[in-house]
C-alpha positions in Angstrom: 140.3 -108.9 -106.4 141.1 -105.3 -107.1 144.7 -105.4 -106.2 144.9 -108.3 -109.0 142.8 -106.5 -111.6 145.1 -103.4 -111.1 148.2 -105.1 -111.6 146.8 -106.4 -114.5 145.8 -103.1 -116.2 149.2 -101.3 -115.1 150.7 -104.4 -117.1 148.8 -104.3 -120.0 149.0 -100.0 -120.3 152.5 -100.4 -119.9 152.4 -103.0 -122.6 150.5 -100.8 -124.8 153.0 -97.7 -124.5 151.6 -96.0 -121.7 154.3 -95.2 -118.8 154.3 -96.8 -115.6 153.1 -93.6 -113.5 150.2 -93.0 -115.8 149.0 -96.0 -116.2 149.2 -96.4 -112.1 148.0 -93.2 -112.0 144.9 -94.0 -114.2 143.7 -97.2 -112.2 144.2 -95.4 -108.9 141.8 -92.7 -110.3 139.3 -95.9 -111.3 139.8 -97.6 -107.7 139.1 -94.5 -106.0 135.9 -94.0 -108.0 134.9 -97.6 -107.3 132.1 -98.2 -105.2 132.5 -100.6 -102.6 131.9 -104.2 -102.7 131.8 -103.2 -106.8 133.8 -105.8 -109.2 136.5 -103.6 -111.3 136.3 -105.9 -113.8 132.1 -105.3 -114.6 131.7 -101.7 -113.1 131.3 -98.9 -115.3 131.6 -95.4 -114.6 128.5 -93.2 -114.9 129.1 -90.7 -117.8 127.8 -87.5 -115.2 131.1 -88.4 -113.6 133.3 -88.3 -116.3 131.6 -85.6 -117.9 132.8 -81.9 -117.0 132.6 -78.1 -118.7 136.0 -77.6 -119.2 135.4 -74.4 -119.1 134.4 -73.9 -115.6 136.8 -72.0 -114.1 137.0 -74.2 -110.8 137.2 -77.1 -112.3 140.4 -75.7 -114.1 142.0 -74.3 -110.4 141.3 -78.0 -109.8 142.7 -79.7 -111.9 146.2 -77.3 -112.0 146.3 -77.8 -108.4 145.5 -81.7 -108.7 149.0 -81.4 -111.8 151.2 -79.5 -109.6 151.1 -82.1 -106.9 151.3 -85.7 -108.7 154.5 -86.8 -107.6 155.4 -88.6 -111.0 154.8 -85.4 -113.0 158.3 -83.7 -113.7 158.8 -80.6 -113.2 159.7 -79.3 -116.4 156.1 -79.8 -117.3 154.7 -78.4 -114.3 157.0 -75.1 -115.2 155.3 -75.3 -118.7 151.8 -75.5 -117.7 152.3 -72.1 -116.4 155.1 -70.7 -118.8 154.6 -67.2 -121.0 155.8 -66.0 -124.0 158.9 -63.4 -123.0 158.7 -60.1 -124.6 
């Protein structure tokens, strides 16, 4: 069942504009967060997962380190992340 539904949603993000490696990327974050035995199609997220202080300074060292090693993110923009003003 889920390798259907996530062919489905890659197809219909793509579709909609999104490019293929984040719209793969998005339903691979969904299918990890699934619980087992859950249907993709009726589960929803609880909002304590998906809610974060962006502020929180591990949760930023997380997600730059989670950036720097998605295959599909170039890296021009990995360079940018990181990029200062020269003086």
């Amino acid at each position: 069942m889920s390798d259907k539904w996530a062919e489905r949603q890659v197809r219909v993000m793509v579709d909609c504009g999104v490019s293929l490696a984040n719209a793969q990327a998005a339903v691979a974050f969904a299918l990890r967060r699934l619980p087992q035995n859950a249907d993709p199609e009726t589960y929803v997220l609880p909002a304590a997962l998906l809610e974060q202080n962006v502020a929180d300074p591990a949760l930023v060292q997380d997600a730059r380190a989670d950036f720097y090693q998605q295959d599909h993110v170039p890296a021009t923009y990995k360079r940018i992340l990181d990029a200062r003003p020269v003086p």
